[in-house]
N, C-alpha and C positions, 0 to 999 in steps of 0.2 A: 095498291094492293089488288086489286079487279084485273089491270091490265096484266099484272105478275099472273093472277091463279088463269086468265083468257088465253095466255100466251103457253103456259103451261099443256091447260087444257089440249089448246090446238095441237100442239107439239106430241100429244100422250104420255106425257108424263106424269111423276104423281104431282102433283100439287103443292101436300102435308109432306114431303119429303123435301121438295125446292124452299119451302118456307120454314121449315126447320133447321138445314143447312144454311140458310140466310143469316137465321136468329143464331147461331154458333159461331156461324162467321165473327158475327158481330160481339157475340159477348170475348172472343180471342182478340178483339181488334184485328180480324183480316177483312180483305176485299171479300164484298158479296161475293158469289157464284154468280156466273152470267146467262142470263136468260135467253140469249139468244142459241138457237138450235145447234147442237152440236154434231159439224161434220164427220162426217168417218174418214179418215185417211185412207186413201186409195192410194196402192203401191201396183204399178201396173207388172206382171210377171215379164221374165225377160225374153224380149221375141226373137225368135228362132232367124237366124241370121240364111 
């Protein structure tokens, strides 16, 4: 739980949000949410030929 709300933290995210989404997860029987930082997708514009 420490390293969930640390990694949270670090990340700036809310915390009581990741861990509430957890507990939801869990009582629907799905996959936690993952803790690890979420990329942005980058789509690069299309370059001028």
């Amino acid at each position: 739980m420490t390293i969930n709300t640390s990694s949270c933290k670090l990340q700036k995210r809310n915390r009581y949000d990741y861990i509430n989404s957890v507990v939801a997860a869990h009582l629907r029987n799905e996959p936690a949410p993952s803790i690890l930082p979420q990329e942005e997708l980058f789509v690069p514009d299309k370059i001028a030929a």
